[in-house]
mmCIF file of the C-alpha atoms, coordinates in Angstrom:
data_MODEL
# 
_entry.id   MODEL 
# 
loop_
_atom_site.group_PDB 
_atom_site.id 
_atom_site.type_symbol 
_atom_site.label_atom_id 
_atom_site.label_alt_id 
_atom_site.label_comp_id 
_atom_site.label_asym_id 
_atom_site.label_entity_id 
_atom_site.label_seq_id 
_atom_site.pdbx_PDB_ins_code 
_atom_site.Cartn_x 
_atom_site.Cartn_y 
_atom_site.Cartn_z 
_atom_site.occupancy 
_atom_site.B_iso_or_equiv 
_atom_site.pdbx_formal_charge 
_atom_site.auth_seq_id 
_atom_site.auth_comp_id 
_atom_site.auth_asym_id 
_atom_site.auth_atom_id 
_atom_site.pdbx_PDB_model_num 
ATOM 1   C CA . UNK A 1 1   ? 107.949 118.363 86.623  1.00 0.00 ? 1   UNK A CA 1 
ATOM 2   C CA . UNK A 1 2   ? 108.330 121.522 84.430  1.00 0.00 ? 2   UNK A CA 1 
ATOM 3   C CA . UNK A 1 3   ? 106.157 124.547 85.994  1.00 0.00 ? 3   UNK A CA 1 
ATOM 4   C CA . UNK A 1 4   ? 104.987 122.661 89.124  1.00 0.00 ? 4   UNK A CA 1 
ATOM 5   C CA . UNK A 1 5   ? 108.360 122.112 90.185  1.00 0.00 ? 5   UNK A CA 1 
ATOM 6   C CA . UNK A 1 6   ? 108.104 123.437 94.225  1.00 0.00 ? 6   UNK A CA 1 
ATOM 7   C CA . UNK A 1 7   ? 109.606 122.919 97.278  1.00 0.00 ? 7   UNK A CA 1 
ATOM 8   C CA . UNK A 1 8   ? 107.010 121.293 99.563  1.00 0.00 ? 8   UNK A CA 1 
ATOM 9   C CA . UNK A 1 9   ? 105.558 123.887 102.200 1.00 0.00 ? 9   UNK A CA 1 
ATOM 10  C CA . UNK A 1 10  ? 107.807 124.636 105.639 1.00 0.00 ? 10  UNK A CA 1 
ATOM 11  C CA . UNK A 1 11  ? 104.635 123.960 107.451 1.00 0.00 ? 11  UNK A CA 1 
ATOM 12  C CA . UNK A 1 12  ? 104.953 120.390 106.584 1.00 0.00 ? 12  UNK A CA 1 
ATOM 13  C CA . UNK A 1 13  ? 108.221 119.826 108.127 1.00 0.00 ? 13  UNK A CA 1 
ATOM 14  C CA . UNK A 1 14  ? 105.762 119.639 111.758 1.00 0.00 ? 14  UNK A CA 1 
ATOM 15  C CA . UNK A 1 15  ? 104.603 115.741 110.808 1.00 0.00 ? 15  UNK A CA 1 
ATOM 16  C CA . UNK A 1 16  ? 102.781 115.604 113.987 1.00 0.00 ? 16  UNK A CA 1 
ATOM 17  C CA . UNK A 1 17  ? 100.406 115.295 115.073 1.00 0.00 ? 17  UNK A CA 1 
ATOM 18  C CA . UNK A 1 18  ? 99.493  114.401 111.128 1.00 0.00 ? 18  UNK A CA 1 
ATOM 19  C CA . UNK A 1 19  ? 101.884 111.485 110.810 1.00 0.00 ? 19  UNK A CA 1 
ATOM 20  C CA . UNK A 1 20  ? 100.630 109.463 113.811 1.00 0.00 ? 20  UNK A CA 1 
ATOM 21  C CA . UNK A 1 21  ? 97.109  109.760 112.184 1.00 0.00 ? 21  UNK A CA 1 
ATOM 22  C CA . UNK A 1 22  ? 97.947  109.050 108.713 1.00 0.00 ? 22  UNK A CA 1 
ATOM 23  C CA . UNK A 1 23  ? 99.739  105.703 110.546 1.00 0.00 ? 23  UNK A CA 1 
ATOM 24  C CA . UNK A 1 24  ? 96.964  104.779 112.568 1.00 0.00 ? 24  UNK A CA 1 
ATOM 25  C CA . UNK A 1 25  ? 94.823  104.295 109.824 1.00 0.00 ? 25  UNK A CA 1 
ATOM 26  C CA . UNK A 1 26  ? 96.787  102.796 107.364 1.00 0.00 ? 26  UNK A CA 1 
ATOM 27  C CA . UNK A 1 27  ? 98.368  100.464 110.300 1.00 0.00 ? 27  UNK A CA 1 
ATOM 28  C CA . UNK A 1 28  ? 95.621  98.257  110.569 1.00 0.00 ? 28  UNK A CA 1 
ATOM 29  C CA . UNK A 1 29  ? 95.848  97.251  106.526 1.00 0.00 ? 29  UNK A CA 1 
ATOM 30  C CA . UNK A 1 30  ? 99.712  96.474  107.029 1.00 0.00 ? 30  UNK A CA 1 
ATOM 31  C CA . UNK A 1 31  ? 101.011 92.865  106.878 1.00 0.00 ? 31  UNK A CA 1 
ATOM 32  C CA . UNK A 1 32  ? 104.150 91.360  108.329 1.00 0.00 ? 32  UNK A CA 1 
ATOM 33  C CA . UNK A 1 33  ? 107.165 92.011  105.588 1.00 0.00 ? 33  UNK A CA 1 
ATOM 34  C CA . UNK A 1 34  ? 105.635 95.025  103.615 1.00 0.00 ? 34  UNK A CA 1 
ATOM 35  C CA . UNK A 1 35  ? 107.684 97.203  102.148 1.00 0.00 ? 35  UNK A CA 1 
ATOM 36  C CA . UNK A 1 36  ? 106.292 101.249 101.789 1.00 0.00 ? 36  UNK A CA 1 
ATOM 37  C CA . UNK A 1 37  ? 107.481 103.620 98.833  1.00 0.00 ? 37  UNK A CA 1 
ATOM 38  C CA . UNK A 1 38  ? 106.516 106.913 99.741  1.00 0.00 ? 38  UNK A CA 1 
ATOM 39  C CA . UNK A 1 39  ? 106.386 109.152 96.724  1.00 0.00 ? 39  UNK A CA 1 
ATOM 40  C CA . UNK A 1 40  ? 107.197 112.482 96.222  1.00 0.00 ? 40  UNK A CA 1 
ATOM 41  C CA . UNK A 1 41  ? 107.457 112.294 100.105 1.00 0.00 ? 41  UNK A CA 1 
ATOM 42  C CA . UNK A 1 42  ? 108.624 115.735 100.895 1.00 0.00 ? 42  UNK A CA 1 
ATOM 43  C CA . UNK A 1 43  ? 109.172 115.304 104.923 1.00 0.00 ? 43  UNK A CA 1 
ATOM 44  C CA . UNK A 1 44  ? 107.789 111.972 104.929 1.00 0.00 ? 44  UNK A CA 1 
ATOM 45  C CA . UNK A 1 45  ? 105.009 112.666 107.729 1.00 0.00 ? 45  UNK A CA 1 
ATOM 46  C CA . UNK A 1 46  ? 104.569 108.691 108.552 1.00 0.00 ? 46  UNK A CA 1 
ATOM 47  C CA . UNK A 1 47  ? 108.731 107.965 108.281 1.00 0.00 ? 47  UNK A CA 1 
ATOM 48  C CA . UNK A 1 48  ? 109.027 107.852 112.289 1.00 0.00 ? 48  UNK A CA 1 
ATOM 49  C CA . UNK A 1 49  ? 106.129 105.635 113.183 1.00 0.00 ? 49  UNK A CA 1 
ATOM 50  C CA . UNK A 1 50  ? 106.869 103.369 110.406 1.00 0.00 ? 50  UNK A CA 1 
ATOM 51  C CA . UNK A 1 51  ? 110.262 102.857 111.084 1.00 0.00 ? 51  UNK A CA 1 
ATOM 52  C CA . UNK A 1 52  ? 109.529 103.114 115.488 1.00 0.00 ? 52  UNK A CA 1 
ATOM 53  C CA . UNK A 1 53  ? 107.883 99.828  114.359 1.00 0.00 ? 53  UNK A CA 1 
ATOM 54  C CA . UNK A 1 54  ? 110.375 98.030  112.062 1.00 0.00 ? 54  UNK A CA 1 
ATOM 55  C CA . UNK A 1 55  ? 108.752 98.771  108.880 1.00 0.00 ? 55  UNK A CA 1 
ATOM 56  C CA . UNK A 1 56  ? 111.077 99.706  105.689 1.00 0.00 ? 56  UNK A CA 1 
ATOM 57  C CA . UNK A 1 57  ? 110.423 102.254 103.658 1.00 0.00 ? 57  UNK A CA 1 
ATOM 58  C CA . UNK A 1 58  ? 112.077 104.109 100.819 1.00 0.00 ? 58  UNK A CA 1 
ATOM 59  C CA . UNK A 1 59  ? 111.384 107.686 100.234 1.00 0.00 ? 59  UNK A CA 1 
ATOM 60  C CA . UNK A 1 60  ? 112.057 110.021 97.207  1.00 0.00 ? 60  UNK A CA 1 
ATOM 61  C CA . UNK A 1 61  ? 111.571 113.667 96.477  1.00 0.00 ? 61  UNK A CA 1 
ATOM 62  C CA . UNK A 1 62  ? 112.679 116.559 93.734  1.00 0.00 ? 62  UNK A CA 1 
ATOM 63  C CA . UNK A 1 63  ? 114.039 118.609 96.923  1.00 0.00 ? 63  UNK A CA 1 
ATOM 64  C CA . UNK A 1 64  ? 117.984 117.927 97.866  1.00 0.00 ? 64  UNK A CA 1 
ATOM 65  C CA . UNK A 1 65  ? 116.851 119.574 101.128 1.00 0.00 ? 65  UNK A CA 1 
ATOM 66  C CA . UNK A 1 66  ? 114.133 117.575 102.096 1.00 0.00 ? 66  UNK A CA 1 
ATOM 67  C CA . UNK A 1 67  ? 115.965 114.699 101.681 1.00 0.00 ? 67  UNK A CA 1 
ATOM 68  C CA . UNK A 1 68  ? 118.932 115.963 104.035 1.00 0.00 ? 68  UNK A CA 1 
ATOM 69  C CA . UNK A 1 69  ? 116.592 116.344 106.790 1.00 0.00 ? 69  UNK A CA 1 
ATOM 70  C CA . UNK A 1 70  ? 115.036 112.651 106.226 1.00 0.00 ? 70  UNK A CA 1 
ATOM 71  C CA . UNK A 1 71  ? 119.074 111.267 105.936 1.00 0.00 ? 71  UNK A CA 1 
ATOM 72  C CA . UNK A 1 72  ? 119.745 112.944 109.154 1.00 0.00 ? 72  UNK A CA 1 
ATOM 73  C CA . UNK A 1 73  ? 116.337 112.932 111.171 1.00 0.00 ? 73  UNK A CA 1 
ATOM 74  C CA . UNK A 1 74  ? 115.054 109.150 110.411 1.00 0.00 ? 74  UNK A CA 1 
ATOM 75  C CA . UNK A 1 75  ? 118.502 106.879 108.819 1.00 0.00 ? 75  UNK A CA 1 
ATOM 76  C CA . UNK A 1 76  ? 116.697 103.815 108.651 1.00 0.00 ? 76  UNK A CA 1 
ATOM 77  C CA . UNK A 1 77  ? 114.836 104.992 106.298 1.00 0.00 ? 77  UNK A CA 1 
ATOM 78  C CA . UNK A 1 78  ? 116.521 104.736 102.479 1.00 0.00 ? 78  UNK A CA 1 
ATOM 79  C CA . UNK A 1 79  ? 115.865 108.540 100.829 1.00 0.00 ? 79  UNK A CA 1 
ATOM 80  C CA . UNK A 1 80  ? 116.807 109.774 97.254  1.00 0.00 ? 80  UNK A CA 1 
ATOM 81  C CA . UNK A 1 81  ? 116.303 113.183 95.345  1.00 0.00 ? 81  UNK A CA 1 
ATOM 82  C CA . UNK A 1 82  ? 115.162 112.387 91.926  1.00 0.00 ? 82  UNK A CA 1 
ATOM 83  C CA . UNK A 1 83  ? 112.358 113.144 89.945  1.00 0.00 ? 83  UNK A CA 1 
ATOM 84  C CA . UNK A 1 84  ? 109.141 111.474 88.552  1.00 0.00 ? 84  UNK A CA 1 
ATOM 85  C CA . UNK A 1 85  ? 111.301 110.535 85.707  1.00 0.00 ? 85  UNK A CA 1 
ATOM 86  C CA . UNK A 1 86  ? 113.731 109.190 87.258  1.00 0.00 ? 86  UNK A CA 1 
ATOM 87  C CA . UNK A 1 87  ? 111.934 107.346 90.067  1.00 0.00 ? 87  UNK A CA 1 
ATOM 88  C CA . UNK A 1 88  ? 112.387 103.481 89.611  1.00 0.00 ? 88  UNK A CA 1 
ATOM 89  C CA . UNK A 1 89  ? 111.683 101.072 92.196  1.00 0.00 ? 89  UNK A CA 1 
ATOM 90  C CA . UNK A 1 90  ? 111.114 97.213  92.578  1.00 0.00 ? 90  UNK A CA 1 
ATOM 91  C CA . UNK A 1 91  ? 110.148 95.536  95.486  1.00 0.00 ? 91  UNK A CA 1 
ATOM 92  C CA . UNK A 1 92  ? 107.532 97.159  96.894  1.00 0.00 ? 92  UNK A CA 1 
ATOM 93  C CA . UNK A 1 93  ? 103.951 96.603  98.288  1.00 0.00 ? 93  UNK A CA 1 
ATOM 94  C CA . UNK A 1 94  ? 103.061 99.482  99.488  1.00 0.00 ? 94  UNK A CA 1 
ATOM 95  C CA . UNK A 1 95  ? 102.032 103.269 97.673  1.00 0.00 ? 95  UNK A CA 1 
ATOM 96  C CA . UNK A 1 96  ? 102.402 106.056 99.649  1.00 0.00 ? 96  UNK A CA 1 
ATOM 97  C CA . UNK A 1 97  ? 100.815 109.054 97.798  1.00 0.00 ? 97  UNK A CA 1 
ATOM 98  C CA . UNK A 1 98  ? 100.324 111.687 100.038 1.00 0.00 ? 98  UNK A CA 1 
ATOM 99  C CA . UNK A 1 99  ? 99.821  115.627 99.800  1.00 0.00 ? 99  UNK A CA 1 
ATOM 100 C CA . UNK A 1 100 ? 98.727  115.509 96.345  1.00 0.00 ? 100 UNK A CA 1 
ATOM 101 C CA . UNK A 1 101 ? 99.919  118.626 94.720  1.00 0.00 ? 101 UNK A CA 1 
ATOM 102 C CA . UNK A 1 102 ? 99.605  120.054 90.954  1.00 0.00 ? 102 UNK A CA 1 
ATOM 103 C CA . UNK A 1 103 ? 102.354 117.861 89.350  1.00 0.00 ? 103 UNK A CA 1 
ATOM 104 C CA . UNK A 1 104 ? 100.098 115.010 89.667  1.00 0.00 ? 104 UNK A CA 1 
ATOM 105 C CA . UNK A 1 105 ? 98.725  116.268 86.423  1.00 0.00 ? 105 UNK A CA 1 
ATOM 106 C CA . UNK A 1 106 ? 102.126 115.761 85.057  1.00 0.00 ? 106 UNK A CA 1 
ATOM 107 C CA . UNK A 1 107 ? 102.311 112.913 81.948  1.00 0.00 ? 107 UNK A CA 1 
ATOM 108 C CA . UNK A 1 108 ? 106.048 112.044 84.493  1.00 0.00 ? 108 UNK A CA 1 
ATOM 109 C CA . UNK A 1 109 ? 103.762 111.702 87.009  1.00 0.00 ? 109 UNK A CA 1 
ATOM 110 C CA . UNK A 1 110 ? 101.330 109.357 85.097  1.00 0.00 ? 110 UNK A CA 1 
ATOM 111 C CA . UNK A 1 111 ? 104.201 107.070 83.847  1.00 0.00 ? 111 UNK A CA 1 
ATOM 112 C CA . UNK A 1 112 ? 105.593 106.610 87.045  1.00 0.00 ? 112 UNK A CA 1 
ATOM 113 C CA . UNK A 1 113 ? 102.417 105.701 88.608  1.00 0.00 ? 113 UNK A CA 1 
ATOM 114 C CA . UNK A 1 114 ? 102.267 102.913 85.578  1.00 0.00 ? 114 UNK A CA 1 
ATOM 115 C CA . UNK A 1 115 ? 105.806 101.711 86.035  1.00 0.00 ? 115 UNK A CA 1 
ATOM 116 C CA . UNK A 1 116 ? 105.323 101.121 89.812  1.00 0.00 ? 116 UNK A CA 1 
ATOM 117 C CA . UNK A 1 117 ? 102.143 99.383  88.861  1.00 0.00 ? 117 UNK A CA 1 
ATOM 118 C CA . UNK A 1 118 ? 104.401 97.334  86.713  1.00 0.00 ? 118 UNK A CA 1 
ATOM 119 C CA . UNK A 1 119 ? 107.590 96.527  88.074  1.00 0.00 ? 119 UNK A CA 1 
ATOM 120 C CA . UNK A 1 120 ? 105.846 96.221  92.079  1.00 0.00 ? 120 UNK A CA 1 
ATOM 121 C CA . UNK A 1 121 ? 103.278 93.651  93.444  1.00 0.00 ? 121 UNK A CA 1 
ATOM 122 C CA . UNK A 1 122 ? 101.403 96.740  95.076  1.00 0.00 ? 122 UNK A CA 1 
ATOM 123 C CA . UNK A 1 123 ? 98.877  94.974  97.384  1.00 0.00 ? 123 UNK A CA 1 
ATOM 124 C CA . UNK A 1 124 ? 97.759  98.862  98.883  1.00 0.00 ? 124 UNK A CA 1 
ATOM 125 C CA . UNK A 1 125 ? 97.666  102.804 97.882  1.00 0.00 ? 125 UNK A CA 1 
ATOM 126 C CA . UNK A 1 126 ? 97.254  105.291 100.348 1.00 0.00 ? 126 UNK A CA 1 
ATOM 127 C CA . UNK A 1 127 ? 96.259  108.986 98.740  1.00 0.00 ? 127 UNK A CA 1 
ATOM 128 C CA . UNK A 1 128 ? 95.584  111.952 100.656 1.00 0.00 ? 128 UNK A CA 1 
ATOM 129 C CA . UNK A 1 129 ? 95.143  115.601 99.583  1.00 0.00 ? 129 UNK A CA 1 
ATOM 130 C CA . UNK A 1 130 ? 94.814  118.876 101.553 1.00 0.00 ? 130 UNK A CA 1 
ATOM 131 C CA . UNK A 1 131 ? 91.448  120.409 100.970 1.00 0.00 ? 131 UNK A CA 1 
ATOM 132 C CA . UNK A 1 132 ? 90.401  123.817 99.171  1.00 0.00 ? 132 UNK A CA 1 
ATOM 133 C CA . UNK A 1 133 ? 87.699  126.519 99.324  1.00 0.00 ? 133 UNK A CA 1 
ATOM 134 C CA . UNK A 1 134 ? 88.582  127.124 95.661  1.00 0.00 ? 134 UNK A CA 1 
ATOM 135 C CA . UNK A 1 135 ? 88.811  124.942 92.477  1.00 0.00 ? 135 UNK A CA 1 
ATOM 136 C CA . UNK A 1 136 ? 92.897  124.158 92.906  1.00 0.00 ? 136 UNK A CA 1 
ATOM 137 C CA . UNK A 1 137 ? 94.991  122.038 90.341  1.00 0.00 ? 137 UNK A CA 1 
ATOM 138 C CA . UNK A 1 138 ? 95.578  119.172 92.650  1.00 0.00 ? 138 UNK A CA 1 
ATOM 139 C CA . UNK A 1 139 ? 91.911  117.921 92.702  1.00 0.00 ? 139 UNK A CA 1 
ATOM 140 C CA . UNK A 1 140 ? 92.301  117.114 88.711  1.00 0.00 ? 140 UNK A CA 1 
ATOM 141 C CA . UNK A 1 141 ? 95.270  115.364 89.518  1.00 0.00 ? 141 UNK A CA 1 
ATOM 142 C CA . UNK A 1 142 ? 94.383  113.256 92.382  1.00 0.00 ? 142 UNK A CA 1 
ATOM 143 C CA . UNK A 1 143 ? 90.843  112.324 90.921  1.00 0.00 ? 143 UNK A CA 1 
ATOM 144 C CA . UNK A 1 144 ? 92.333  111.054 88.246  1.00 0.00 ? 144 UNK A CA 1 
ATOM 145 C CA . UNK A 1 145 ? 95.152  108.895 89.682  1.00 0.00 ? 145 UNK A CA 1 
ATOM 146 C CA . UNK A 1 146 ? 92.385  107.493 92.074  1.00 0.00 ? 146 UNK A CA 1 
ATOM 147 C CA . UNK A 1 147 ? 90.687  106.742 88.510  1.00 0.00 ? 147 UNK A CA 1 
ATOM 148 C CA . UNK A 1 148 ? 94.011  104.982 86.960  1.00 0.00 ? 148 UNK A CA 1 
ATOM 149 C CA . UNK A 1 149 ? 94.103  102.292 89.517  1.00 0.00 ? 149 UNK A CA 1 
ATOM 150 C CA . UNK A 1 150 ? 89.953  101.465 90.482  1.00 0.00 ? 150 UNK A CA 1 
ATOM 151 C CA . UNK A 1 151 ? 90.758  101.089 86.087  1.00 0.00 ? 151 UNK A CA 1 
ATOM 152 C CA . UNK A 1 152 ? 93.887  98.777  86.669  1.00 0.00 ? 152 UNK A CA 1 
ATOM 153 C CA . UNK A 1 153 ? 92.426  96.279  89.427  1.00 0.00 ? 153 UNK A CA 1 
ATOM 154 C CA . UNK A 1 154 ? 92.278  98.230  92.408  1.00 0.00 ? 154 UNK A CA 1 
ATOM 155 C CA . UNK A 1 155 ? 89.225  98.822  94.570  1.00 0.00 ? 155 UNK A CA 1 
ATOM 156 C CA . UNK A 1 156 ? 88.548  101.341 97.739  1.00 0.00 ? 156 UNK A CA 1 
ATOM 157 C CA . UNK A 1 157 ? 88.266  99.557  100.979 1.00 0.00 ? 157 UNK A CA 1 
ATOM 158 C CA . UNK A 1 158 ? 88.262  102.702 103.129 1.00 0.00 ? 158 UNK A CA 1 
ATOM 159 C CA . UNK A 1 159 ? 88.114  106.665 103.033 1.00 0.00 ? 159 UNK A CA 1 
ATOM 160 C CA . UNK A 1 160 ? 87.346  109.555 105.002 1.00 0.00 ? 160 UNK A CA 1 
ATOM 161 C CA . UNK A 1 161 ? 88.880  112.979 105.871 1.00 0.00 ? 161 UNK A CA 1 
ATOM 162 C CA . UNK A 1 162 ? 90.469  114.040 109.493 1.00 0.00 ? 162 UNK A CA 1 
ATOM 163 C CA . UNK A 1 163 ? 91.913  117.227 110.753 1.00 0.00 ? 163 UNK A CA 1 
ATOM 164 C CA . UNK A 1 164 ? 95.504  117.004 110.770 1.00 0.00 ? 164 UNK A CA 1 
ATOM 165 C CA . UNK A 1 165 ? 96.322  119.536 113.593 1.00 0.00 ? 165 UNK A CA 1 
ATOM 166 C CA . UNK A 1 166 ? 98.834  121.944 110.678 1.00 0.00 ? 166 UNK A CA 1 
ATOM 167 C CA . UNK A 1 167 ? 98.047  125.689 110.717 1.00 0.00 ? 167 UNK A CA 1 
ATOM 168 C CA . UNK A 1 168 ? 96.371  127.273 107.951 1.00 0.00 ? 168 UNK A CA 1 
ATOM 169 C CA . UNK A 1 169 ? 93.973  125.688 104.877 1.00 0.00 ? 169 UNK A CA 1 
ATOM 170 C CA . UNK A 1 170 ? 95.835  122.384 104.696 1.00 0.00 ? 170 UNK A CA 1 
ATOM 171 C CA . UNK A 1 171 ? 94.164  121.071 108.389 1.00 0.00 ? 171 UNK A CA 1 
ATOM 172 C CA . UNK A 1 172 ? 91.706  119.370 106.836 1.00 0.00 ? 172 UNK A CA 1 
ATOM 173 C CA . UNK A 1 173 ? 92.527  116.357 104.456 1.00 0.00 ? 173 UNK A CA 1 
ATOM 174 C CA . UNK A 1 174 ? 90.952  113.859 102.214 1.00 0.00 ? 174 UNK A CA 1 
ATOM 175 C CA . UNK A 1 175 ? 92.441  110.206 102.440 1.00 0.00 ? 175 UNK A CA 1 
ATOM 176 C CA . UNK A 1 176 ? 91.205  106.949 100.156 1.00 0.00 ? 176 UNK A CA 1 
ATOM 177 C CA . UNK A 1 177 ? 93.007  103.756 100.852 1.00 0.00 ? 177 UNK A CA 1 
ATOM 178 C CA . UNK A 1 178 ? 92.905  101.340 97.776  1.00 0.00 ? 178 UNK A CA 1 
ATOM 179 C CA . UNK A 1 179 ? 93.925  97.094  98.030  1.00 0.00 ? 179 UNK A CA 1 
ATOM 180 C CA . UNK A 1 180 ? 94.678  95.182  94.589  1.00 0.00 ? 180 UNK A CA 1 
ATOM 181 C CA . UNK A 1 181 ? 91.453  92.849  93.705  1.00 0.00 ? 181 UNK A CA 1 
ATOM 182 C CA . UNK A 1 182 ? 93.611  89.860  93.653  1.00 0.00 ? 182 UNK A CA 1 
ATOM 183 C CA . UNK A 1 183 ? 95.294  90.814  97.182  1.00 0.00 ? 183 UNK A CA 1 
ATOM 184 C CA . UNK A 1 184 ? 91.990  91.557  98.662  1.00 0.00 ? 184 UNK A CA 1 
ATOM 185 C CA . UNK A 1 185 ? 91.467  91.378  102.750 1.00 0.00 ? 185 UNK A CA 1 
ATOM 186 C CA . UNK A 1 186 ? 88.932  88.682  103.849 1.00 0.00 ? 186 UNK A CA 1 
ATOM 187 C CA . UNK A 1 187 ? 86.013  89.055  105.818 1.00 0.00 ? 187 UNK A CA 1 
ATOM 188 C CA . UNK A 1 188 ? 87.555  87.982  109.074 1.00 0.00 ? 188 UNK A CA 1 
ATOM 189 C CA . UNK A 1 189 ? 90.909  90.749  107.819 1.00 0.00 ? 189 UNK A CA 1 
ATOM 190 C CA . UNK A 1 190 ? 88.203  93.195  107.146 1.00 0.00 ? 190 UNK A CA 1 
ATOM 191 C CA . UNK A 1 191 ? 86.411  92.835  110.432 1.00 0.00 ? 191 UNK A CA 1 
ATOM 192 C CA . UNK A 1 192 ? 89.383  93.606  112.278 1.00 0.00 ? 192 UNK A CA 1 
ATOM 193 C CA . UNK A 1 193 ? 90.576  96.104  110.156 1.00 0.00 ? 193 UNK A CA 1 
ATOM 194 C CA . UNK A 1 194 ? 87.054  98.296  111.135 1.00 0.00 ? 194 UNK A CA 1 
ATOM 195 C CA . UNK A 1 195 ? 87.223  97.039  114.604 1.00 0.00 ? 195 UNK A CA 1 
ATOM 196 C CA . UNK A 1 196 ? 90.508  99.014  115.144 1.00 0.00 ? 196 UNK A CA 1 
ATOM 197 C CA . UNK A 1 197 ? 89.293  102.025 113.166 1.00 0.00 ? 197 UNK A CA 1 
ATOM 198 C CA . UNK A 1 198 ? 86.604  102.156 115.664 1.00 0.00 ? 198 UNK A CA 1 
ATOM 199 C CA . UNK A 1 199 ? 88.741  102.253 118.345 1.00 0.00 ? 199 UNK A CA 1 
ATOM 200 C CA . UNK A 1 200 ? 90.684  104.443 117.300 1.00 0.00 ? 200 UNK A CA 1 
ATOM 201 C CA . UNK A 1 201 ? 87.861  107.125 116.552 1.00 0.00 ? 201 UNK A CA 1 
ATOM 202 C CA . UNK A 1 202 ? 88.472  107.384 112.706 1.00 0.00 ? 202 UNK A CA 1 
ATOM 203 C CA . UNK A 1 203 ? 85.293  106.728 110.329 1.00 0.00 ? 203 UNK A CA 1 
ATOM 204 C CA . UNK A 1 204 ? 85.454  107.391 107.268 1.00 0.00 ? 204 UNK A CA 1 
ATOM 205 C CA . UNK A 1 205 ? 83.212  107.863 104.443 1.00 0.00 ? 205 UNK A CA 1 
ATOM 206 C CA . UNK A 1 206 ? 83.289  103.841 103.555 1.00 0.00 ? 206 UNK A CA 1 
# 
């Protein structure tokens, strides 16, 4: 991850209230049997309402730190330190992509995302970002992984932005949730899907 290589921010260690929101709307797009890869998932904000409701999911992360805490703090969930590089995962049918950050202009970064695509049946991606007041490397990197998949068969089926109760700039967040054409939700799915979004108080942009 050469010069982007970080440790993800302390403030994100507090997953509440910004996990139970990140759940609640990607909840309603879940299917019995999913399995979620969460990538680059520093603290893993959505790790302890997935697993409170039997979900698997796999985590990894650059930090040997991070992943500690997740080993210790949520045990049903399977967590490894490696890199972009060395990330490689089968199985999986959900894309967790969350707090984009400036090694998603990484070429590592790019490959992964196209050996996932490869070696997974990927049904749904989930990206969110932090906002900025100024022009910040992350935007580059997220537009343009939100460009590699609507290329590679994927369309946006919801997005929005929501205040995610942390301190400082990173409160307010961008999300876009992305199914695979060929997976796609039917009308009666999608109904629901909005129904509960509406319930819940979260409209987004789409």
């Amino acid at each position: 991850m050469g010069k982007y290589l970080r440790k993800p921010e302390p403030y994100l260690k507090k997953t509440e209230p910004r996990g139970s929101i990140l759940f609640a709307l990607l909840r309603p797009y879940l299917r019995k049997g999913d399995k979620i890869l969460d990538s680059g998932c520093g603290y893993s904000p959505m790790a302890e309402n997935l697993l409170a409701h039997w979900y698997r999911i796999t985590g990894f992360d650059i930090d040997a730190e991070v992943i500690a805490h997740l080993k210790k703090t949520q045990a049903l969930g399977d967590w490894h330190c490696v890199t972009y590089d060395e990330a490689d995962f089968t199985g999986y049918t959900i894309l967790l992509l969350l707090g984009a950050g400036a090694a998603w202009n990484g070429a590592d970064f790019h490959d992964y995302l196209k050996r996932t695509r490869e070696k997974n049946r990927i049904r749904l991606v989930f990206m969110e970002m932090a906002h900025s007041t100024k022009t910040h490397p992350r935007d580059e990197g997220y537009i343009n992984a939100l460009a590699t998949f609507k290329e590679n068969g994927y369309d946006e089926v919801y997005s929005g932005t929501y205040e995610s109760g942390l301190e400082g700039q990173a409160s307010t967040r961008t999300y876009n949730i992305l199914a695979r054409s060929q997976t796609a939700y039917t009308p009666e799915e999608e109904e629901r899907i909005k129904d509960r979004l509406r319930q819940l108080g979260y409209m987004g942009d789409s």
